[in-house]
C-alpha positions in Angstrom: -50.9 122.1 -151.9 -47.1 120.9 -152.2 -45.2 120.6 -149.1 -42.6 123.6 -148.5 -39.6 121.4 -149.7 -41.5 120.7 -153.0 -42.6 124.5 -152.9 -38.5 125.6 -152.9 -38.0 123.0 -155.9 -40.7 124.3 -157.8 -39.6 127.7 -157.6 -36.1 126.8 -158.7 -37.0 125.4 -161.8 -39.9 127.6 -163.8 -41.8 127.2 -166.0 -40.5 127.2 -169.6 -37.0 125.4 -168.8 -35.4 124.4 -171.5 -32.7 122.4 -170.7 -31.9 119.0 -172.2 -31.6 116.9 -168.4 -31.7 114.0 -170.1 -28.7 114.3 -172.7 -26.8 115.6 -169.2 -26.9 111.8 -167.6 -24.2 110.1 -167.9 -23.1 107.5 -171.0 -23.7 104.2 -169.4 -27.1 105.4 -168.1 -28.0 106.6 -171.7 -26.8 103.1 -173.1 -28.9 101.5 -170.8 -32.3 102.9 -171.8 -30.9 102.5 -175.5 -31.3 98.9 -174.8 -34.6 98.5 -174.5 -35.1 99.9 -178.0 -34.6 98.2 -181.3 -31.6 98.9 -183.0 -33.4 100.4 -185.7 -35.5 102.9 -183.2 -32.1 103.0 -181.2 -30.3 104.7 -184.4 -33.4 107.4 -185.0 -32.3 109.0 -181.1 -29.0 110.1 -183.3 -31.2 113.1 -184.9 -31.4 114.7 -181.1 -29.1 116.5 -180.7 -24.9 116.2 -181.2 -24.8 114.6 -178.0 -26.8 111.7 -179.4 -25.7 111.7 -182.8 -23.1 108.7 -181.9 -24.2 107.2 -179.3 -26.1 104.2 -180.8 -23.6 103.2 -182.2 -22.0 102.5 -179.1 -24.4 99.6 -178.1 -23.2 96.5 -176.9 -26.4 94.6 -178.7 -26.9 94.6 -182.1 -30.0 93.3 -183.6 -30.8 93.8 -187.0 -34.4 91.8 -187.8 -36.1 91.9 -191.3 -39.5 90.7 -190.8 -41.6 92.2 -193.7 -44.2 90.0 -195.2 -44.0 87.7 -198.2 -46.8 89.8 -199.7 -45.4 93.2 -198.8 -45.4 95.5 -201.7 -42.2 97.3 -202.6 -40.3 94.4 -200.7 -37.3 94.1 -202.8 -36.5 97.8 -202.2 -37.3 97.2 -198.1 -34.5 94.7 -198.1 -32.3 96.2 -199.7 -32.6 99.3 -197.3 -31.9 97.0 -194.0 -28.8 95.7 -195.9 -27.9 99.5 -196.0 -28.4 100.5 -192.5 -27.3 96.5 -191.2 -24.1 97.6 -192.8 -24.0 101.1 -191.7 -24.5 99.8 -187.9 -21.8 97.5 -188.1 -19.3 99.6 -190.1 -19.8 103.2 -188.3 -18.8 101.4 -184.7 -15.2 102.2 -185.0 -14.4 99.5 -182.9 -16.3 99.9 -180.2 -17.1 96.7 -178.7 -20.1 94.5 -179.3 -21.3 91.8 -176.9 -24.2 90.0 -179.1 -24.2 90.6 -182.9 -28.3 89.2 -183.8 -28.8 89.1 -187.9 -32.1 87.8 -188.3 -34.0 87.7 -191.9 -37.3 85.8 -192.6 -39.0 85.4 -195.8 -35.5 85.2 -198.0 -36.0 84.7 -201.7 -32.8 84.1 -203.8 -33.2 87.6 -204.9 -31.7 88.9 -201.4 -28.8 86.3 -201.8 -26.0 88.8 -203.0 -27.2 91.9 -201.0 -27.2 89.3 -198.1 -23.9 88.1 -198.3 -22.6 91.4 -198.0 -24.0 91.5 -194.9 -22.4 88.4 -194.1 -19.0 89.7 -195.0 -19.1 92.8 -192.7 -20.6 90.7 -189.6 -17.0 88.4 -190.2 -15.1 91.3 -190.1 -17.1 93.1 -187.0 -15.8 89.5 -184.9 -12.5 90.6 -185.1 -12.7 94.5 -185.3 -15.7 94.9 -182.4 -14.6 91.3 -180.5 -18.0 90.1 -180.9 -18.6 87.4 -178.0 -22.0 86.2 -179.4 -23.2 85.9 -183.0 -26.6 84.5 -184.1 -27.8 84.1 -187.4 -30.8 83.5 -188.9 -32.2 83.0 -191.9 -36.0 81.5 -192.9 -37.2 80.6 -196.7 -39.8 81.9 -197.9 -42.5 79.5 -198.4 -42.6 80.2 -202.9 -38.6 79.5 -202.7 -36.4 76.7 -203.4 -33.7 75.8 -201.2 -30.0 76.9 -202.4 -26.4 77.9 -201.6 -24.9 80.9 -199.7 -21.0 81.1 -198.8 -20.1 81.8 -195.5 -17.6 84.0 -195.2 -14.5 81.8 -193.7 -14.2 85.1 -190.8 -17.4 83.7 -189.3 -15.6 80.5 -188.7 -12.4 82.3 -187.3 -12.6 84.2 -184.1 -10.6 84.5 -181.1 -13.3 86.7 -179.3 -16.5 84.1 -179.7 -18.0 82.8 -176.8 -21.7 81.4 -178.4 -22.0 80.7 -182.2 -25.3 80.2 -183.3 -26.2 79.7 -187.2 -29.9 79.2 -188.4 -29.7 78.7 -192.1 -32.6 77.3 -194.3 -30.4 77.8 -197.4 -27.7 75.4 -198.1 -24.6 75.9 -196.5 -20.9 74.1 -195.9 -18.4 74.2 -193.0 -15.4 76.1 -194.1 -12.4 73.9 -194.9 -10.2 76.0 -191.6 -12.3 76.4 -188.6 -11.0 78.2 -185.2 -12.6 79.3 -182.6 -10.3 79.0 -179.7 -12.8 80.3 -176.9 -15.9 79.0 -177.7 -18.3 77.5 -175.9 -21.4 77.4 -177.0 -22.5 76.4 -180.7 -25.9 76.0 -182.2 -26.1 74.8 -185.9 -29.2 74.2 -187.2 -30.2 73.3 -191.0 -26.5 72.1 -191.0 -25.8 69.8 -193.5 -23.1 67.0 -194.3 -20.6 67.5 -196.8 -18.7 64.3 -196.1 -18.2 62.2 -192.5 -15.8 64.6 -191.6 -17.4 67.6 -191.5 -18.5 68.2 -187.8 -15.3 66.6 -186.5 -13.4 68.9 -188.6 -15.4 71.4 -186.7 -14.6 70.2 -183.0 -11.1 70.5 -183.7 -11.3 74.1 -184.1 -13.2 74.6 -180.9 -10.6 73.4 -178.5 -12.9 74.7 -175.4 -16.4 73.8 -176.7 -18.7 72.5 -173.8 -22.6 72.8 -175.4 -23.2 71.6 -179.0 -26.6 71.7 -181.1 -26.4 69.6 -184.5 -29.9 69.8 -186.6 -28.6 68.4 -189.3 -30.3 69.3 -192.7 -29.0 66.3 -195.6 -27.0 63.5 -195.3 -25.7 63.8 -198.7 -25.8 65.5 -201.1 -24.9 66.1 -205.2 -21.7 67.9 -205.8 -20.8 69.6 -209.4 -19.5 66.2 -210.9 -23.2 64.8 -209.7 -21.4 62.3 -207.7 -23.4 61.4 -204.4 -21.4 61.7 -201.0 -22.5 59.5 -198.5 -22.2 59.6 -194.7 -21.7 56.2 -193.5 -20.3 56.3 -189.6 -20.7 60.1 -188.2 -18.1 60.6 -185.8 -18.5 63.1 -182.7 -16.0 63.1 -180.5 -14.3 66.1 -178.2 -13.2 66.5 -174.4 -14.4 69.4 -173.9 -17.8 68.7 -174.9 -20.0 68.8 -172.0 -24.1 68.7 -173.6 -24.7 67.4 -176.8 -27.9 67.6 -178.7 -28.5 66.1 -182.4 -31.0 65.5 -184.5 -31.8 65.6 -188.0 -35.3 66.1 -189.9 -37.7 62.9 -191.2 -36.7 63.3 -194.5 -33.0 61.3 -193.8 -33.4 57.6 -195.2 -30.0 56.5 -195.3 -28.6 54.2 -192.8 -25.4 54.6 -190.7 -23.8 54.3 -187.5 -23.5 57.6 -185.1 -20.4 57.3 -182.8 -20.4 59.8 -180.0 -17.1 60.2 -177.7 -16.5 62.8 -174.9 -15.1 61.7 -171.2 -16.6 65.1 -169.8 -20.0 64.8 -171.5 -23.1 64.7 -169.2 -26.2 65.4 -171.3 -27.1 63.7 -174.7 -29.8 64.5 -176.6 -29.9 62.4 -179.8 -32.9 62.4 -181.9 -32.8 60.3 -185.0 -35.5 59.9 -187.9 -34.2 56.8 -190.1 -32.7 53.2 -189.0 -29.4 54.5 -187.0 -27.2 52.7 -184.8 -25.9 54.3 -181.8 -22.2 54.4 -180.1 -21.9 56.3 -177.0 -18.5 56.2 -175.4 -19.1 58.9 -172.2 -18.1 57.8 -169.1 -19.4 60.8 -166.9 -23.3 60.7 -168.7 -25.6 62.0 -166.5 -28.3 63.0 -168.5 -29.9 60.8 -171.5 -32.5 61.4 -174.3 -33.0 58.9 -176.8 -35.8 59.7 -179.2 -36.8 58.8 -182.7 -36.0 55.2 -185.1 -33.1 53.8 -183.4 -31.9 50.1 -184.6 -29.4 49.5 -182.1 -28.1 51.6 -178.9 -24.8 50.4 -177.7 -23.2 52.5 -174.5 -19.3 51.3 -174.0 -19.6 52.1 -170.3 -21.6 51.0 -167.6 -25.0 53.2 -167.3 -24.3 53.6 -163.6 -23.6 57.5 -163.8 -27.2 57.9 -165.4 -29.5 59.6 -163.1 -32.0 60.8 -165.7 -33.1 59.5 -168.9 -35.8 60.1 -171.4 -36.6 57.0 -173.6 -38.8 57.3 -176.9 -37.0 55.7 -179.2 -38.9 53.9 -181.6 -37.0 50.8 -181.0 -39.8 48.6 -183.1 -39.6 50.8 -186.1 -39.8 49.2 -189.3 -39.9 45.4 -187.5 -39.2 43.0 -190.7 -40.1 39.1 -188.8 -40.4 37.5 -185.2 -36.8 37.3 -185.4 -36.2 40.7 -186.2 -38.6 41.3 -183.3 -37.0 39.2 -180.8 -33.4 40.6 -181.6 -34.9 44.4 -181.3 -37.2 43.8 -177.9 -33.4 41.9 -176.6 -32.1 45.3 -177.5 -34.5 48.0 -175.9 -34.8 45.4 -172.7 -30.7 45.1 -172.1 -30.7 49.4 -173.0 -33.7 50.0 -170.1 -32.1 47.3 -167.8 -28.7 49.1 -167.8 -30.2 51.8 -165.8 -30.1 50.6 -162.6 -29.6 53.8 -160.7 -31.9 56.2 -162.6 -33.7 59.1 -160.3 -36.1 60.2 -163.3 -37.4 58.3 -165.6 -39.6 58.8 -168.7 -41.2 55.9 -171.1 -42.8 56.2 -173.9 -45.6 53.5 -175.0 -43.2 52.0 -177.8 -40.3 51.0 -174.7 -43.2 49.0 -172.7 -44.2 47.3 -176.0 -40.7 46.6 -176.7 -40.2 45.2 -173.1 -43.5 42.5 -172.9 -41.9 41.1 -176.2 -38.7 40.8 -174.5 -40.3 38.7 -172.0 -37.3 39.7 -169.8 -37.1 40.2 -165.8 -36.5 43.8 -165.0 -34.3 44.6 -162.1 -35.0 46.9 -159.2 -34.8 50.2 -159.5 -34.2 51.3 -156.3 -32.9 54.7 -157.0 -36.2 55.9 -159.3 -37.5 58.6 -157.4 -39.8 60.1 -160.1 -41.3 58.5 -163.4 -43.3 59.9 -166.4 -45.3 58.1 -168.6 -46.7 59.0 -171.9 -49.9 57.3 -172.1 -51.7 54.9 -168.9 -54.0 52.6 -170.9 -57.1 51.3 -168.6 -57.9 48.1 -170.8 -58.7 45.5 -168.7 -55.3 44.2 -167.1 -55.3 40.3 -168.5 -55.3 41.4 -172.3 -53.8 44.1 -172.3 -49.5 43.8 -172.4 -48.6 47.7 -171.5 -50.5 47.4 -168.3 -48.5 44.1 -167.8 -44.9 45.1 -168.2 -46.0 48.8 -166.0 -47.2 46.2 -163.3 -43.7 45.1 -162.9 -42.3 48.4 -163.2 -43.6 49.5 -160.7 -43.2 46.4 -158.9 -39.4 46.9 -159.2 -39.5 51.1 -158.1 -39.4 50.3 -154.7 -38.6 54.4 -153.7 -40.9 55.9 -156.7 -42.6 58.7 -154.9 -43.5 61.1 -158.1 -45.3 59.9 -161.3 -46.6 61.4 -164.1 -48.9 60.2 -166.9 -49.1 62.7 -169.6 -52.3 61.5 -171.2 -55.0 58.2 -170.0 -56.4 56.8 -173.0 -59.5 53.7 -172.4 -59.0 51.8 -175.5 -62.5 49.4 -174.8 -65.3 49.8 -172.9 -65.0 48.2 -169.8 -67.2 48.9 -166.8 -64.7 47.1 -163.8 -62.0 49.9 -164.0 -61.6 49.3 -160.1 -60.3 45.7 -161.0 -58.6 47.2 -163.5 -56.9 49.7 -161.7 -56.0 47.3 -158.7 -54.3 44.6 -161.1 -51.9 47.4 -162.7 -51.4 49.5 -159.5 -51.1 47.8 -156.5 -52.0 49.3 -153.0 -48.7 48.9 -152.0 -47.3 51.0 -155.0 -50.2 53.6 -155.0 -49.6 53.8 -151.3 -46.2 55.3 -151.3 -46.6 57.9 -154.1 -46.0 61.3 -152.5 -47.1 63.2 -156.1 -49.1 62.9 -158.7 -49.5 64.7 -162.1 -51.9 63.9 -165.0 -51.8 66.4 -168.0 -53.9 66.7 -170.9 -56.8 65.8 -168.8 -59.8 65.7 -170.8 -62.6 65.0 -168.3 -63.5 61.4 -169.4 -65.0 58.9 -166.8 -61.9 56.7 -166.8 -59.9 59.9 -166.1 -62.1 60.9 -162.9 -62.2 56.8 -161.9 -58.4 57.1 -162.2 -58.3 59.8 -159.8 -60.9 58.4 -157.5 -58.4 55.6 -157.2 -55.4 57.3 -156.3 -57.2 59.8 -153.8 -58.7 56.7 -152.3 -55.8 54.6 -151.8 -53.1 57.2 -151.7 -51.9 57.1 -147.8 -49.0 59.1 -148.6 -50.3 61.3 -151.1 -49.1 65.1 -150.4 -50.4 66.6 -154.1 -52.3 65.9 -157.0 -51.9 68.1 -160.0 -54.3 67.8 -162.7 -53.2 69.9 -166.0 -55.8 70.7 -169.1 -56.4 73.4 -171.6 -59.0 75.3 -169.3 -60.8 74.9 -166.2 -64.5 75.8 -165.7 -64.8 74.9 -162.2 -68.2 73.1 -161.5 -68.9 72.4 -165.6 -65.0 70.7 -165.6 -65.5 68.3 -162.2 -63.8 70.2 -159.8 -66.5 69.8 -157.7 -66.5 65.9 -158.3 -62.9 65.8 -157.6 -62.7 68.1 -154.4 -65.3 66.0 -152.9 -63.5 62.5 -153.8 -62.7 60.6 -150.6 -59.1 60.7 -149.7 -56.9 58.7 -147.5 -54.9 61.0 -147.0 -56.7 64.5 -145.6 -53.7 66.9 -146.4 -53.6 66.0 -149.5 -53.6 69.2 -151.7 -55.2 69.0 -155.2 -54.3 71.7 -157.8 -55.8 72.3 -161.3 -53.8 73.6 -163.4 -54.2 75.1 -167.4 -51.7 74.3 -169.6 -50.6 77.7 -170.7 -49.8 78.1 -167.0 -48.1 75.0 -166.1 -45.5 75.5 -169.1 -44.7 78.9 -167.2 -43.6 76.5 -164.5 -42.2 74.1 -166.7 -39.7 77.2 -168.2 
């Protein structure tokens, strides 16, 4: 029975009300639950009543997504519908303002090309007339298509109102000759492609305030109408402003050139290179550092002091032509590895510690490195094997590493002495003042569990052991084995982890 306040609230409002409560709230609380809806769905709530008629069209997101399948029937016609409504969305806003502007269309053909560029042409003119502050675009082939051009309206390139750019083109597409973008910050250009070695310079100089930069660049050159070949020799990428930098550009790059990167305010790099590049770097403030991919020569102007974290799998041995050409590239990786002396967190890829035993260099103390990742932990037996030499004295020179983390632990022979094994490539000393420690892709091998055995038993100062794999099965995975391990240190905790999980934590 209801309560005698509910009783007086029931009686006030009987049965067969009809009165529309919900078109009675207020506009911003009606814009909010129009948020949650697609824009498409968003736009159907106009048939409601007169008070709804408009109101979509007041949304500061707009998405417009075209995801029908290659084999949809009719598909032609679908498209050109969304073009329709995309540019009814836009057009019908009066100028209301728009915060985030999303085109995104997959499965292209060529066929969509000019309906598409209409599209194009009223998104340019929405930046100015609706001050869009975000704009992403995106646009993915379909598989039974060949790659080709679509103009970009020079308005995309011209906005005072832009805040984040972000273009995702799989068609072929140019820079306009006149780029400004006085207020932006953020750009993301991906499937990019170079015209000429000016290109993304010409770019930076339109984006006076740009501090986060994505290059995925597409072609390296490419054949104009004349069937003359452009060629990109030094790539130039220099700005002030420029705070993060990533760039990278897909396997199928096979010329050779040098990439020259400048910015005093710069403090991440991510440069990942398919091909036989040199590399420049002329940033003073660097903090961050990711070097991936086939990279003939890294040269940093600047001492690599400022460096407190820095990812390393370059592929410094790529393409080795003679012992001299081996020498001269293990000289290379073993000066680029030295130069961070004052590194907190530190990942290695196999290739670097290959690079470094041919160096036959002395590496010096890293007395900063508080946490390092490998990628692989090889248990061949020590004497022939030169990764486990060259981690030896890596982690003979971490005197304050307290974190590591092995990604995978591959046994290359069989070997039955793992424990002499184990005890030539980590000393008790080291093992003994690891506070952490994290092996992923764990597969359940015996070398794995012997691994483990080892650290448990010799870890005094061991505080957690994560172990990371696809699934866990309790008793059928060795839970059981490895919970009833011996341990040096008693409050040591020991968490298994699946991988779909940890990558939660990881984002």
């Amino acid at each position: 029975m209801a309560d005698p306040a509910e009783k007086n609230m029931l009686e006030r409002i009987p049965d067969g009300d009809n009165i529309d409560r919900l078109s009675e709230l207020p506009n911003c609380v009606l814009l909010h639950i129009l948020s949650r809806f697609k824009t498409k769905d968003a736009a159907a709530t106009s048939i409601l009543s007169t008070r709804w008629r408009d109101l979509f069209v007041s949304l500061p997101d707009v998405r417009l997504i075209y995801r029908v399948d290659s084999d949809a029937s009719g598909r032609d016609k679908l498209f050109s519908d969304f073009i329709d409504f995309a540019n009814r969305v836009i057009r019908q806003r009066n100028k209301a303002p728009i915060r985030k502007l999303v085109v995104d269309v997959m499965h292209f053909v060529k066929s969509y090309r000019l309906a598409f560029e209409s599209l194009l042409i009223s998104a340019a003119a929405a930046l100015s007339s609706c001050n869009v502050q975000r704009l992403i675009i995106s646009v993915r082939m379909d598989k039974t298509t060949e790659r080709f051009s679509i103009p970009i309206p020079p308005g995309i390139f011209s906005s005072k109102t832009l805040v984040c750019l972000s273009v995702n083109f799989e068609v072929d597409w140019n820079v306009p000759d006149f780029v400004w973008l006085p207020n932006l910050k953020r750009l993301y250009l991906i499937e990019f492609r170079l015209v000429d070695e000016d290109s993304i310079q010409r770019l930076l100089q339109g984006c006076p305030l740009l501090e986060h930069l994505m290059l995925k660049v597409h072609h390296f050159s490419y054949c104009s109408k004349s069937e003359e070949t452009i060629e990109v020799e030094v790539l130039h990428i220099s700005s002030p402003s420029l705070k993060s930098l990533v760039l990278c550009w897909n396997a199928k790059v096979e010329l050779e050139f040098t990439v020259v990167v400048k910015s005093e305010n710069l403090e991440s790099l991510v440069c990942s290179l398919q091909g036989q590049h040199k590399v420049t770097i002329d940033a003073p403030n660097l903090k961050s550092l990711t070097v991936e991919g086939h990279v003939l020569d890294l040269h940093i102007k600047q001492s690599l002091v400022s460096i407190d974290k820095a990812v390393v799998r370059a592929e410094f041995l790529s393409n080795v032509t003679n012992h001299s050409d081996l020498f001269l590239r293990s000289q290379r990786a073993f000066k680029f590895l030295s130069g961070l002396v004052n590194v907190k967190s530190l990942y290695l890829s196999q290739t670097i510690l290959q690079a470094l035993y041919f160096s036959q260099g002395v590496l010096p103390k890293f007395k900063y490195l508080n946490k390092l990742k490998l990628s692989h932990f090889r248990c061949n037996a020590f004497p022939r094997n030169p990764y486990s030499k060259v981690l030896s004295s890596l982690f003979e020179s971490s005197l304050n590493l307290e974190v590591l983390i092995i990604d995978e632990v591959l046994k290359d022979s069989e070997d039955g002495e793992l424990d002499s094994v184990f005890q030539e490539a980590l000393s008790l000393a080291f093992v003994g003042q690891l506070k952490e420690i994290e092996i992923r892709s764990f597969e359940g091998w015996e070398h794995e569990f012997k691994l483990i055995e080892y650290f448990l038993k010799n870890g005094i100062s061991l505080k957690k052991m994560t172990l990371i794999r696809d699934s866990w099965k309790t008793e059928s995975d060795g839970c059981h084995r490895i919970l009833s391990s011996k341990k040096c240190a008693e409050d040591c905790q020991i968490l298994f982890i699946t991988k779909r999980d940890a990558l939660k934590l990881f984002l």
